[in-house]
C-alpha positions in Angstrom: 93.6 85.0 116.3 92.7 87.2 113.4 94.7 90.6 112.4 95.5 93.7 114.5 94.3 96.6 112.9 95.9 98.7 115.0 99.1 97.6 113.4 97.8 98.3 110.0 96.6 101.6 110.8 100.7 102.4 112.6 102.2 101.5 109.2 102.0 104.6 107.0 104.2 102.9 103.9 102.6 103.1 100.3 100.9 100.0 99.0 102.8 97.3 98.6 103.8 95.9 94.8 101.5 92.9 95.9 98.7 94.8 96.5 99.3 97.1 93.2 99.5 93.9 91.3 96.3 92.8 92.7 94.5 96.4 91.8 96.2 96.4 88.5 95.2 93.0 88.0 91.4 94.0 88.6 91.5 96.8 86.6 93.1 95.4 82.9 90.8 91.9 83.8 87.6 93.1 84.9 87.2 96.8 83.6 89.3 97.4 81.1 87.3 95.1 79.1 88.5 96.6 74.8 92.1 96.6 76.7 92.8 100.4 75.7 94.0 101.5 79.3 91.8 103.2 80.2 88.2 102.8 82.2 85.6 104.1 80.0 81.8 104.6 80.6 81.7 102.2 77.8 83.8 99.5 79.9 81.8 100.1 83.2 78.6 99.4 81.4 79.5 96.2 79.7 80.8 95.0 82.6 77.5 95.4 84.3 75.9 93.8 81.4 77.9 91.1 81.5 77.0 90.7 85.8 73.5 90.9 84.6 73.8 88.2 81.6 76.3 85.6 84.1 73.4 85.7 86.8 70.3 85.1 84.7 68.7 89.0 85.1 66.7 90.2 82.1 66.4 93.4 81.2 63.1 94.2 83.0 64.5 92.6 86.1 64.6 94.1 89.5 67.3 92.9 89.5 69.0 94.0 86.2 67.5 97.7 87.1 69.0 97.7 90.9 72.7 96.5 88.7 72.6 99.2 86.2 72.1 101.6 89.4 74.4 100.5 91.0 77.0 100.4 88.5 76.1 104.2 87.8 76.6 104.9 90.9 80.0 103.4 91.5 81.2 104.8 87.8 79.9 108.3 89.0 81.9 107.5 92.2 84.8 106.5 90.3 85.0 109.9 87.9 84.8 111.8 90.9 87.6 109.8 93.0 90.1 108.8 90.7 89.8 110.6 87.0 92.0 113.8 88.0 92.2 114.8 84.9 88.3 115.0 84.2 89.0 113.4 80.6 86.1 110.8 80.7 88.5 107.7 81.2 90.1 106.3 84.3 93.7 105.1 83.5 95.6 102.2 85.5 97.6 104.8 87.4 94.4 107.1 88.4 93.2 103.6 89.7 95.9 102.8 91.7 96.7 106.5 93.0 93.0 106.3 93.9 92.9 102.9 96.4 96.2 104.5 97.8 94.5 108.0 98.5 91.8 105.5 100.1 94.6 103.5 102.5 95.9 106.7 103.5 92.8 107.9 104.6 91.9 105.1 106.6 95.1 104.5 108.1 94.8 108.3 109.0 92.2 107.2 111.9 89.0 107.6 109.3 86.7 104.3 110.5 83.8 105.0 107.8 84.3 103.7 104.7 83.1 106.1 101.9 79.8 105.6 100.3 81.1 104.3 96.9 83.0 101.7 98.9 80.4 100.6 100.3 78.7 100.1 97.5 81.6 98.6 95.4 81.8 96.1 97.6 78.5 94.9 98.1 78.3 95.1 94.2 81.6 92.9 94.0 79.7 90.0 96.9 76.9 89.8 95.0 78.9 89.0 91.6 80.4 86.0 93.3 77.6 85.2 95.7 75.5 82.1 93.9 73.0 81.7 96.7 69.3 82.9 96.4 
């Protein structure tokens, strides 16, 4: 029962369309909220404002303040990883060319996600996680 990842990490092909779709999907729905393109500082924040604004967390919040961190974090994360041409702005195929840099890694032997991760993924839980 449950996946072998020892299979996943013996399959050295490229992301699949399916899984492109899906990170393309994420990035023009969630991110690239004016629909210019590109991932913008801009984007990133209003995102974050939204995620704040959704769950009820004012401005002076704990929790609204541990957000905005977090989501300064993960852009800061995300200029570094994926915007190879240091212009500012992340663009669908720095996105994708970033999560496939990522799979190769891992599939490479690498067990510890990065620190970003990490963090991108708690921050996405808690968006969908209702429970207090």
């Amino acid at each position: 029962m449950g996946q072998d990842i020892s299979k996943i990490k013996e399959n050295n092909e490229p992301l699949s369309e399916f899984r492109k779709s899906k990170l393309l999907y994420e990035f023009n729905t969630f991110y690239d909220l004016n629909k210019d393109g590109v991932i913008t500082e801009s984007d990133f924040f209003m995102v974050q404002e939204y995620v704040c604004k959704l769950n009820g967390w004012a401005p002076d919040s704990e929790k609204f303040e541990m957000t905005q961190d977090l989501f300064r974090s993960i852009w800061n994360s995300l200029q570094t990883e994926a915007d190879e041409d240091k212009d500012d702005a992340v663009t669908a195929d720095e996105w994708v060319k970033m999560w496939e840099q990522l799979d190769k890694t891992l599939r490479g032997g690498s067990s510890a996600l990065p620190e970003w991760l990490t963090t991108y993924l708690w921050c996405r839980f808690n968006i969908y996680d209702r429970t207090e």
